[in-house]
TORKOL-4160 file (C-alpha; in steps of 0.2 Angstrom, whole numbers, padded with zeros to 4 digits, m for minus):
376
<pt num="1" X="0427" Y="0783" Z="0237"/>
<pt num="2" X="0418" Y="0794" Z="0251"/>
<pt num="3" X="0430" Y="0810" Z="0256"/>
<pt num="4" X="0422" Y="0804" Z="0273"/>
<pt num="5" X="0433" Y="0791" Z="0274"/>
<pt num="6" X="0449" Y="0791" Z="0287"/>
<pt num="7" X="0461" Y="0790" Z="0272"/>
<pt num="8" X="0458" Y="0793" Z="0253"/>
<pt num="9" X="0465" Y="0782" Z="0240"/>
<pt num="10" X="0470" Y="0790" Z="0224"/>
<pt num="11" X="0469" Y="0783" Z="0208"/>
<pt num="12" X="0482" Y="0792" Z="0197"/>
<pt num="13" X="0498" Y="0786" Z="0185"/>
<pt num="14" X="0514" Y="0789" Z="0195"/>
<pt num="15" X="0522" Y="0801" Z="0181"/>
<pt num="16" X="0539" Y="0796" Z="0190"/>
<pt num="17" X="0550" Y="0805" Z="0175"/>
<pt num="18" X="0540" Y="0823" Z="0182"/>
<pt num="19" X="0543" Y="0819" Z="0200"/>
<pt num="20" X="0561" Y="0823" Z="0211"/>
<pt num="21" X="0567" Y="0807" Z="0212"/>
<pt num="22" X="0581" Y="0808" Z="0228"/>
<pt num="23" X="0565" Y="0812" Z="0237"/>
<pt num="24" X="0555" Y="0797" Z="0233"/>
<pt num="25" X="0572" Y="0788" Z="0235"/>
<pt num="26" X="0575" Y="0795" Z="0254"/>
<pt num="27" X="0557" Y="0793" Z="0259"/>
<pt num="28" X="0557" Y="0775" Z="0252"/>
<pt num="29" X="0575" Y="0771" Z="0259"/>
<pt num="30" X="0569" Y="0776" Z="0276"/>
<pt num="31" X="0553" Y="0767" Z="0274"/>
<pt num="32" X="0564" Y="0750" Z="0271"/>
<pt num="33" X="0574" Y="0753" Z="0286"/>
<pt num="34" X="0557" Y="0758" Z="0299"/>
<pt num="35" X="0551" Y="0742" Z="0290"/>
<pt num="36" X="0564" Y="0731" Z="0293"/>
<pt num="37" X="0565" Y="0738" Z="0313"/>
<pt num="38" X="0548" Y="0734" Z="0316"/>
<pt num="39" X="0550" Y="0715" Z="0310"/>
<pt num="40" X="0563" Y="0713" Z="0324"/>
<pt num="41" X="0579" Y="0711" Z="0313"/>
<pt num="42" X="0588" Y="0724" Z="0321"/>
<pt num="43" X="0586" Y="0716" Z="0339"/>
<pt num="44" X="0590" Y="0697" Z="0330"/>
<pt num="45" X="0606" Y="0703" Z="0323"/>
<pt num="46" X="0612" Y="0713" Z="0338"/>
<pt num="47" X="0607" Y="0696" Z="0348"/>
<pt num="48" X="0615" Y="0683" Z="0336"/>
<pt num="49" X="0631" Y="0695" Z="0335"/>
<pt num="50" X="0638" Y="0698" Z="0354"/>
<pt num="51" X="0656" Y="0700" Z="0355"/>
<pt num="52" X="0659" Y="0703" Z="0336"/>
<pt num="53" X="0665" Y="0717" Z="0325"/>
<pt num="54" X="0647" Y="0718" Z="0317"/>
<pt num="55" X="0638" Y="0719" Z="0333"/>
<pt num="56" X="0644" Y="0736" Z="0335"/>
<pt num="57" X="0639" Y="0740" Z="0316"/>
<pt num="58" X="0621" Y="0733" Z="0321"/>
<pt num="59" X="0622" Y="0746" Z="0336"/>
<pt num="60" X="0620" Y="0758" Z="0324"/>
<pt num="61" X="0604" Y="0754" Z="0322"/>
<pt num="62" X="0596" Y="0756" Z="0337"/>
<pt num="63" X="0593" Y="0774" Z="0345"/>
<pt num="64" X="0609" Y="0783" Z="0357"/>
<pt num="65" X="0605" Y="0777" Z="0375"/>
<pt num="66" X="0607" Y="0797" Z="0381"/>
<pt num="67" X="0622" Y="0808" Z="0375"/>
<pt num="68" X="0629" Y="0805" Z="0358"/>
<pt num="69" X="0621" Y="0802" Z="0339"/>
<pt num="70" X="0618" Y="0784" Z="0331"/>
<pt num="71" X="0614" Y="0782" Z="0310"/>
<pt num="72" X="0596" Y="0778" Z="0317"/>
<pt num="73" X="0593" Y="0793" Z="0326"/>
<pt num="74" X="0592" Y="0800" Z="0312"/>
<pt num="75" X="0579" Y="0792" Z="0305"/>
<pt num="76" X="0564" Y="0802" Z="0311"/>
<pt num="77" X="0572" Y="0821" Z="0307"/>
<pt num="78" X="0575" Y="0814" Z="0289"/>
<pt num="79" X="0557" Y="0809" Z="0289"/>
<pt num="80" X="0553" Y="0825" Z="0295"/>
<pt num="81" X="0565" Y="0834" Z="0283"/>
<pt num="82" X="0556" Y="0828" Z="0269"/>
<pt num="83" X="0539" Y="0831" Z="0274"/>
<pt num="84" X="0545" Y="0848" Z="0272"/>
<pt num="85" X="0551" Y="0846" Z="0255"/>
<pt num="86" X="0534" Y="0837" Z="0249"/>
<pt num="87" X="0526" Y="0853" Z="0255"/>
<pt num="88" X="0535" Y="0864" Z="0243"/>
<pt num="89" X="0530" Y="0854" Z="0229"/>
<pt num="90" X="0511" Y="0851" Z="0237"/>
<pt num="91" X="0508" Y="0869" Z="0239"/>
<pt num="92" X="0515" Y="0876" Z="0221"/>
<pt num="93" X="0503" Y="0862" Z="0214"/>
<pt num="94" X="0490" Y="0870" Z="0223"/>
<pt num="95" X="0494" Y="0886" Z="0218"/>
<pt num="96" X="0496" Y="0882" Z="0202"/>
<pt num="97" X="0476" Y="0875" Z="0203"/>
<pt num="98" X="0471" Y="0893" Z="0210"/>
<pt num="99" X="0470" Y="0886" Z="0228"/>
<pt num="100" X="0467" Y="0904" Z="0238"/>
<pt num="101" X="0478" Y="0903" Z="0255"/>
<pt num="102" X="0463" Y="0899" Z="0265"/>
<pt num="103" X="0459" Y="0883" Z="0256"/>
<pt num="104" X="0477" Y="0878" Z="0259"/>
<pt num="105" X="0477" Y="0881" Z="0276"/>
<pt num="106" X="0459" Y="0870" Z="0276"/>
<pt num="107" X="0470" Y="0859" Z="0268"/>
<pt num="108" X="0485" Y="0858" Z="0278"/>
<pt num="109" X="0474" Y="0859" Z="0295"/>
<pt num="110" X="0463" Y="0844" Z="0290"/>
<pt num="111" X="0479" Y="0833" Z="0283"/>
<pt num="112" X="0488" Y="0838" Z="0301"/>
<pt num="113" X="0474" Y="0833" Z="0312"/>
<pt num="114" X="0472" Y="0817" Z="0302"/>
<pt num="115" X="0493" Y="0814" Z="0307"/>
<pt num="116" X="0489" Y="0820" Z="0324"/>
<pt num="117" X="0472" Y="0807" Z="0325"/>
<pt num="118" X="0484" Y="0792" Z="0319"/>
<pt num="119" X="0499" Y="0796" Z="0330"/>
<pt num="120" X="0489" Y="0795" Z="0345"/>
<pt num="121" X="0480" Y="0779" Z="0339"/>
<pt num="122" X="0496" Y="0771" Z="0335"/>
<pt num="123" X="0501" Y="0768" Z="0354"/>
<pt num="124" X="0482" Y="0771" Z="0361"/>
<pt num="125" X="0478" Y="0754" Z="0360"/>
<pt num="126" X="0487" Y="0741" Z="0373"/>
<pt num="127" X="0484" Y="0725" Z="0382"/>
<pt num="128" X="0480" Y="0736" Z="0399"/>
<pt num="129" X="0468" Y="0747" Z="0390"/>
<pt num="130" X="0470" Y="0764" Z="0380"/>
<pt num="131" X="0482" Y="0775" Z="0383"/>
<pt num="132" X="0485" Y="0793" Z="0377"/>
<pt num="133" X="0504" Y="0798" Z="0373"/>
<pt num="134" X="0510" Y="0811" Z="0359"/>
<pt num="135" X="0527" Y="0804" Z="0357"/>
<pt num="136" X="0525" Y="0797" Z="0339"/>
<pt num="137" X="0531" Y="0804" Z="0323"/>
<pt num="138" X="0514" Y="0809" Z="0314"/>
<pt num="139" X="0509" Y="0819" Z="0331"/>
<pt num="140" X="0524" Y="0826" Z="0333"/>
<pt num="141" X="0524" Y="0829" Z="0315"/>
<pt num="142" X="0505" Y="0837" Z="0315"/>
<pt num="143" X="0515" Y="0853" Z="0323"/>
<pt num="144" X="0528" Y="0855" Z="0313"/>
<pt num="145" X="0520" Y="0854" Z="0297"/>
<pt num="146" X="0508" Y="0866" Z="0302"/>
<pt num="147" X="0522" Y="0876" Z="0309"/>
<pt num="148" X="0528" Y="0876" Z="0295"/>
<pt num="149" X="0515" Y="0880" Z="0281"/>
<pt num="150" X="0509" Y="0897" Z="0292"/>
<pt num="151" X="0528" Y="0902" Z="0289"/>
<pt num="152" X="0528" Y="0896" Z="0273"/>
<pt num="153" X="0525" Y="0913" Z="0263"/>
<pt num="154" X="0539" Y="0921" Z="0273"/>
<pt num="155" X="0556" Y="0928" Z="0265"/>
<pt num="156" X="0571" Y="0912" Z="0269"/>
<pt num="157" X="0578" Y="0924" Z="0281"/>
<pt num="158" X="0562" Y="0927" Z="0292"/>
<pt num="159" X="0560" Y="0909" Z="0290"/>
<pt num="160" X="0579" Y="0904" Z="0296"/>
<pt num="161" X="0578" Y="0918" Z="0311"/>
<pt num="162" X="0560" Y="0908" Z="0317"/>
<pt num="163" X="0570" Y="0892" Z="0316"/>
<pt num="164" X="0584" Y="0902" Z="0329"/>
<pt num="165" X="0569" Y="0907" Z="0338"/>
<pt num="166" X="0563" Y="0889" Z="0340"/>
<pt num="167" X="0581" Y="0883" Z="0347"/>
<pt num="168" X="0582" Y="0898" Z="0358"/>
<pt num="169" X="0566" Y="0894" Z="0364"/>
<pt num="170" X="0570" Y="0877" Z="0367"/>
<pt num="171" X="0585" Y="0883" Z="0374"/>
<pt num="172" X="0576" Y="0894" Z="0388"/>
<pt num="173" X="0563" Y="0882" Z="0392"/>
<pt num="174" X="0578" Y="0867" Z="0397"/>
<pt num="175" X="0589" Y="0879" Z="0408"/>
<pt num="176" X="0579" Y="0893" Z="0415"/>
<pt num="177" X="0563" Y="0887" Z="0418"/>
<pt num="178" X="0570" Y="0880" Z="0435"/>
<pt num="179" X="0553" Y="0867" Z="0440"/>
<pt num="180" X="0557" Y="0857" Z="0457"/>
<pt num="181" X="0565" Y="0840" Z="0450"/>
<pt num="182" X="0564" Y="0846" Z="0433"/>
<pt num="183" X="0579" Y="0858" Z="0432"/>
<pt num="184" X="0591" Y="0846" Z="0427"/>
<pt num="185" X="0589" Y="0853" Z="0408"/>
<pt num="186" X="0600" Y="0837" Z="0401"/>
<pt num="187" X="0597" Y="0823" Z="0413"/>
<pt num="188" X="0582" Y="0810" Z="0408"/>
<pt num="189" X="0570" Y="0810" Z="0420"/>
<pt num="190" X="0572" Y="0825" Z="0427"/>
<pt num="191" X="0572" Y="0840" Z="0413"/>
<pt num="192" X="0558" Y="0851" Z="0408"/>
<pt num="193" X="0552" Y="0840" Z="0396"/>
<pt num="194" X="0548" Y="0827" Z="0407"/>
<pt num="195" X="0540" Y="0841" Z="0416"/>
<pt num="196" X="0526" Y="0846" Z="0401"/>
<pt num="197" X="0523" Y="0827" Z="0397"/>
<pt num="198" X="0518" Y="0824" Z="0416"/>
<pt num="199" X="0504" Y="0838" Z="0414"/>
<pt num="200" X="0500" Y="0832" Z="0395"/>
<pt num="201" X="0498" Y="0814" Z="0400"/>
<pt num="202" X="0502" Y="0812" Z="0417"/>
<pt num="203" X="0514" Y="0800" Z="0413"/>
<pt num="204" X="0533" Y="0802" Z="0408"/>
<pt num="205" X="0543" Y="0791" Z="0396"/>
<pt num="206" X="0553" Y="0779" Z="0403"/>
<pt num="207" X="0566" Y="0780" Z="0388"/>
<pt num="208" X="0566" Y="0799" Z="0391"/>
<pt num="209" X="0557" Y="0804" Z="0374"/>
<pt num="210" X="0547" Y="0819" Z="0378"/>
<pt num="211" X="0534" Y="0827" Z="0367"/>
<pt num="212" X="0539" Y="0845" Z="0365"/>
<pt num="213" X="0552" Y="0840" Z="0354"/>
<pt num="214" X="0539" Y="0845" Z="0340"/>
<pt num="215" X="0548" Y="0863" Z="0345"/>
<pt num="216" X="0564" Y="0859" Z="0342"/>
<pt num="217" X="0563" Y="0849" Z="0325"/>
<pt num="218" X="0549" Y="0860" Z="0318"/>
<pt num="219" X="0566" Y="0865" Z="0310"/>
<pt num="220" X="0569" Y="0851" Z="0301"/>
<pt num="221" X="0551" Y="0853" Z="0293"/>
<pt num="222" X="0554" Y="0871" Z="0288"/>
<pt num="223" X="0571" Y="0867" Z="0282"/>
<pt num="224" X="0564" Y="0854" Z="0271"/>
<pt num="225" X="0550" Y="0866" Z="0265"/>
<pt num="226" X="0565" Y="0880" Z="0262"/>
<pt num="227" X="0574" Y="0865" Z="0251"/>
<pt num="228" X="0558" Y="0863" Z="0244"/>
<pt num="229" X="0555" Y="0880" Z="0236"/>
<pt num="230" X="0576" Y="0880" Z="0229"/>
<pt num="231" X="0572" Y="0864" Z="0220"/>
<pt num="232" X="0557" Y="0873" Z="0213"/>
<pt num="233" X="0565" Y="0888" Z="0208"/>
<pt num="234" X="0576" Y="0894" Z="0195"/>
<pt num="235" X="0595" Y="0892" Z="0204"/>
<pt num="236" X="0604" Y="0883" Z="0193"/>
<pt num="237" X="0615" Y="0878" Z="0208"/>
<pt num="238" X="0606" Y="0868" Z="0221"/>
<pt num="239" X="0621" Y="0857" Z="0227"/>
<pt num="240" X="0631" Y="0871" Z="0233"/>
<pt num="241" X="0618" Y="0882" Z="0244"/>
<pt num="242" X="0613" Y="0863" Z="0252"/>
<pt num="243" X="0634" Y="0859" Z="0256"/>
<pt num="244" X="0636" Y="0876" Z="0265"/>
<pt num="245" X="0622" Y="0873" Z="0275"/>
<pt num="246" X="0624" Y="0855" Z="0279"/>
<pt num="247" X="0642" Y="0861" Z="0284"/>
<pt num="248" X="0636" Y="0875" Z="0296"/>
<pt num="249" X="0624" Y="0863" Z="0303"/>
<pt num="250" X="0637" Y="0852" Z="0307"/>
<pt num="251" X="0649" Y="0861" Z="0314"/>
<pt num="252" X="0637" Y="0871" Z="0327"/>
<pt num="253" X="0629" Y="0856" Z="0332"/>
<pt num="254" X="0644" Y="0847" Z="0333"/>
<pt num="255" X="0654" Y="0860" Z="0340"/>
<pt num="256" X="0640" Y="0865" Z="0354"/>
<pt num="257" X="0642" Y="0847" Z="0360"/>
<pt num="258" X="0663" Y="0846" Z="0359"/>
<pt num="259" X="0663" Y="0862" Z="0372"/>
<pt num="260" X="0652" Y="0858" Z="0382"/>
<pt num="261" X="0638" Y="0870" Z="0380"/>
<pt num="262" X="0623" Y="0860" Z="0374"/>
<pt num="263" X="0626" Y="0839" Z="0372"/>
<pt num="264" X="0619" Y="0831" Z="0359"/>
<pt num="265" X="0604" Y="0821" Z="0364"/>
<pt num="266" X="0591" Y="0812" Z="0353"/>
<pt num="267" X="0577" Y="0808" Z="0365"/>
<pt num="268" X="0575" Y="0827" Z="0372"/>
<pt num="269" X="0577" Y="0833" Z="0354"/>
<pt num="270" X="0592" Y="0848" Z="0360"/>
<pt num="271" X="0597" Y="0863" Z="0349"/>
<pt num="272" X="0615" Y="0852" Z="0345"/>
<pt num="273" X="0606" Y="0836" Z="0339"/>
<pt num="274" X="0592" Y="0847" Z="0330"/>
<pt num="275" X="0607" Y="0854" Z="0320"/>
<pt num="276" X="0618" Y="0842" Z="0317"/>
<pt num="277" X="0604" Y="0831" Z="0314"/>
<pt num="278" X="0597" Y="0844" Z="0299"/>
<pt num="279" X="0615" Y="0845" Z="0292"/>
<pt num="280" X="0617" Y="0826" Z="0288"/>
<pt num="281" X="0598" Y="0827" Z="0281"/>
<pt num="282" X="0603" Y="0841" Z="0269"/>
<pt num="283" X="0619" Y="0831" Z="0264"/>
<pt num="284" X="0611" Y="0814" Z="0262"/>
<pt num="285" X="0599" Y="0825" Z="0251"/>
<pt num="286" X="0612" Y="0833" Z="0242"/>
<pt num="287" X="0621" Y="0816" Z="0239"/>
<pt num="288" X="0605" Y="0807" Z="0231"/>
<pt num="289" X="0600" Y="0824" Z="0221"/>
<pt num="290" X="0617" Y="0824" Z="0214"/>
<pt num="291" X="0618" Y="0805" Z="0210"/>
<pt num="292" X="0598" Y="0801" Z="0204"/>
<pt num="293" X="0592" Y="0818" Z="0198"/>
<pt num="294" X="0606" Y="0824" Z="0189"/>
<pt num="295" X="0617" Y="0810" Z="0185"/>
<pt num="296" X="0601" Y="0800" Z="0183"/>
<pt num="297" X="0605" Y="0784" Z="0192"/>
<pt num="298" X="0590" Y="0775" Z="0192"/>
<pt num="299" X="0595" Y="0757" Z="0193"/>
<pt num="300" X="0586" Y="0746" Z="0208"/>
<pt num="301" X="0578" Y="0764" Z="0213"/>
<pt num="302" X="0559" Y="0757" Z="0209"/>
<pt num="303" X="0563" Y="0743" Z="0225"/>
<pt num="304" X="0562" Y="0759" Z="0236"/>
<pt num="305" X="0548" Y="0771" Z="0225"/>
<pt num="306" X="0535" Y="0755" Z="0226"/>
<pt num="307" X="0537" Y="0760" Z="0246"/>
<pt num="308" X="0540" Y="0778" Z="0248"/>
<pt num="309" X="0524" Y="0782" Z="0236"/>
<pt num="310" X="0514" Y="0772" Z="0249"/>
<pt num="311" X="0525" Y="0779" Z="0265"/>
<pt num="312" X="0508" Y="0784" Z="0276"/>
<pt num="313" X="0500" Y="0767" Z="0273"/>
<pt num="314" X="0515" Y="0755" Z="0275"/>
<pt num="315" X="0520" Y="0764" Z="0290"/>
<pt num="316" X="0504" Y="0762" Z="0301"/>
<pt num="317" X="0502" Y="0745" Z="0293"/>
<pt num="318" X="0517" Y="0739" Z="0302"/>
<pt num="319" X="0514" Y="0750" Z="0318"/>
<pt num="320" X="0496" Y="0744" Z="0321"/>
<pt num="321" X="0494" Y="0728" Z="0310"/>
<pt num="322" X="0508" Y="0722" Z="0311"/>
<pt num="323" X="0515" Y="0726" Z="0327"/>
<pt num="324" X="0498" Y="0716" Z="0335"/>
<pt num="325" X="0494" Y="0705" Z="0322"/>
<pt num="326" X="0503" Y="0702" Z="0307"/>
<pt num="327" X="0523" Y="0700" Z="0314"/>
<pt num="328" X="0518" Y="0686" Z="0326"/>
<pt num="329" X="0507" Y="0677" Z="0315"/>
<pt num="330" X="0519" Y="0676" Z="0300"/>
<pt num="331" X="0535" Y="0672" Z="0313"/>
<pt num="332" X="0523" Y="0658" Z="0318"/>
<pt num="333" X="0520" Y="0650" Z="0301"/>
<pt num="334" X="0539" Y="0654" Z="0295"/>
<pt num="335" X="0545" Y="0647" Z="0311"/>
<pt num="336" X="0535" Y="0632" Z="0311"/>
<pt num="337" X="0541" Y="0626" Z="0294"/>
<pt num="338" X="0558" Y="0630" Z="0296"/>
<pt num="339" X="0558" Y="0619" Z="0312"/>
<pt num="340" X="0552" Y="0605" Z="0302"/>
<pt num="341" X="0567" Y="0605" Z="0291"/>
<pt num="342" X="0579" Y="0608" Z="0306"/>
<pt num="343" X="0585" Y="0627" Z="0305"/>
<pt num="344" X="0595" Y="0633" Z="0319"/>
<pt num="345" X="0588" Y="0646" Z="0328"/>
<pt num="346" X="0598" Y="0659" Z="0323"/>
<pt num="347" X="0596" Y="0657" Z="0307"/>
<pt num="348" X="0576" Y="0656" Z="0308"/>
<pt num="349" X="0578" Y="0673" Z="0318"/>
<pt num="350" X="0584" Y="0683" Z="0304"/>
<pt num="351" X="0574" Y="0674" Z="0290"/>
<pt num="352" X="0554" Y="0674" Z="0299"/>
<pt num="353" X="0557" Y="0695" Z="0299"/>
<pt num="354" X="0565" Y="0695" Z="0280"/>
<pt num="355" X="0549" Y="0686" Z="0276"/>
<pt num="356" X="0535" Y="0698" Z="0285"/>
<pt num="357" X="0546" Y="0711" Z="0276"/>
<pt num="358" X="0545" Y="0704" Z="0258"/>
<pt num="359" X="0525" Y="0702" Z="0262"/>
<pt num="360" X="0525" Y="0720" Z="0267"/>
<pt num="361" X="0536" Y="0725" Z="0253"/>
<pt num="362" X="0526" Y="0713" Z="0240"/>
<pt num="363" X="0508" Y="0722" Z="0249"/>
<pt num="364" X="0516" Y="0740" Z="0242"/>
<pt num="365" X="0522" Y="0733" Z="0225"/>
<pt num="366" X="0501" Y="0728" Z="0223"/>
<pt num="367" X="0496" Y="0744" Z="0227"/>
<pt num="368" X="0510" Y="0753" Z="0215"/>
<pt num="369" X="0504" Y="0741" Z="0202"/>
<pt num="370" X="0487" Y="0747" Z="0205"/>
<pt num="371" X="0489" Y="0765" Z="0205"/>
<pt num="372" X="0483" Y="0766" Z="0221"/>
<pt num="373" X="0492" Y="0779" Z="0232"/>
<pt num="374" X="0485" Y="0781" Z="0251"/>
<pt num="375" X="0488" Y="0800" Z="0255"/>
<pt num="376" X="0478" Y="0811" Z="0269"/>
């Protein structure tokens, strides 16, 4: 294939015994789960549950309103998180073929402006014309992983005192930057970061998502980059260095938010969520390097590896193809047969979105069985 083309497929044999398996496992398990969401499952259970003990479970699947912290909002730091740790490992392969630091950087800067190109194209495209907003994951993370690699080289301290700097910055920016009908640093609509996006795009996000979060969680991206490099070196304890960590992340995010000093909130991407966000990251990291890597549980883990190995071109496939095409056309065939047999709507609710998932799923299994990985 042409290196000209927008994506590149690569034709290798996935050496799966040489590879960290909890990463594959996350990026794959978080893969299902953005999968699912984009069929509409979450939104049918939540409808066909009201007024029962599983509604609120279900709740947990959908992003906080404003103040507070639901399983799903941490879905995109973990994403995050691990595109931190796949650059440790990218960059010593590099290293390891004599790639000088410029070439790297070519690299890196080429791959981020490739995330930046499809993040923008991801929402660009609507019914009243296009639209340019920087509020998806692969722009917001084209910063962070640039951030990133240019701090890469850096000693962990000089890395975790940027990652302070990055909070404190976001910090400052919130409370002190005192813009008329923006100086509400923790009320939607009204905070400094409705304030950039209004001169970025002239436009603010009515669910209070704001772009320059990219500050805030390029710490999740180093972090994952400095878990990287103690996966890759020669510490025989890796669990413990994560739990100490996790634990402080926790308890200063947390705690910040239990006295009042900063709350957490997902959508403005605050200094409390950012932490105690990246402390239940490094757990869930610890947990599945503890339980796959070196207890080697392995059983059922290929359902999530066919996905994660493919995570760039599943993900836009059900942002762009599906989203516009593919959801509503399989919903209509599923629906259209289970009607001739007389299922009741609820039911067909929760089945047509299992069934544009097993497609989806079944799309990525072809392409693993193919040895065709889609990277940038």
């Amino acid at each position: 294939m042409s290196n000209n083309l927008i994506m590149k497929a690569e034709v290798f044999p996935p050496v799966i015994s040489q590879r960290l398996l909890s990463l594959d496992f996350m990026r794959g398990f978080i893969m299902v789960l953005l999968a699912l969401e984009s069929t509409g499952l979450y939104e049918n259970l939540s409808d066909a549950s009201q007024g029962t003990l599983f509604n609120s479970f279900i709740q947990q699947f959908f992003h906080h309103p404003w103040h507070g912290l639901h399983f799903w909002d941490l879905i995109q730091p973990g994403f995050m998180f691990m595109a931190g740790v796949s650059m440790a490992y990218s960059l010593r392969k590099q290293k390891q073929q004599e790639y000088t630091w410029s070439t790297s950087f070519k690299k890196t800067l080429k791959r981020c402006a490739w995330l930046f190109f499809w993040g923008v194209l991801d929402y660009a495209v609507r019914k009243t014309g296009l639209s340019f907003e920087l509020w998806d994951v692969l722009t917001q993370l084209s910063f962070t992983t640039l951030v990133a690699f240019l701090i890469f080289e850096w000693s962990s301290a000089a890395q975790i005192s940027f990652c302070i700097f990055l909070l404190l910055l976001t910090e400052v920016l919130y409370r002190f930057t005192n813009i008329p009908n923006f100086n509400q640093p923790f009320v939607d609509q009204h905070n400094f970061g409705n304030y950039v996006d209004l001169i970025l795009m002239n436009k603010i996000n009515r669910d209070g998502w704001v772009a320059i979060n990219c500050i805030p969680t390029a710490v999740h991206t180093i972090a994952g980059a400095l878990t990287g490099k103690l996966f890759l070196s020669n510490n025989q304890k890796k669990i413990k260095p994560l739990l100490m960590w996790a634990i402080l992340c926790l308890i200063i995010g947390y705690g910040l938010d239990v006295v009042n000093i900063t709350p957490i909130i997902k959508r403005i991407a605050t200094t409390a969520f950012t932490l105690a966000s990246l402390g239940w990251c490094l757990l869930a990291l610890a947990f599945c390097y503890w339980w796959i890597d070196m207890h080697n549980h392995k059983k059922y883990l290929w359902l999530f590896l066919v996905v994660g190995m493919n995570s760039l071109f599943i993900y836009l496939f059900f942002e762009i193809v599906g989203q516009r095409w593919f959801n509503g056309y399989i919903t209509a065939i599923t629906g259209g047969l289970m009607q001739m047999i007389h299922t009741p709507d609820a039911l067909s609710a929760i089945i047509s979105p299992l069934c544009i998932f097993v497609l989806e799923w079944g799309l990525c299994y072809f392409l693993y069985k193919k040895k065709i990985f889609f990277k940038l």
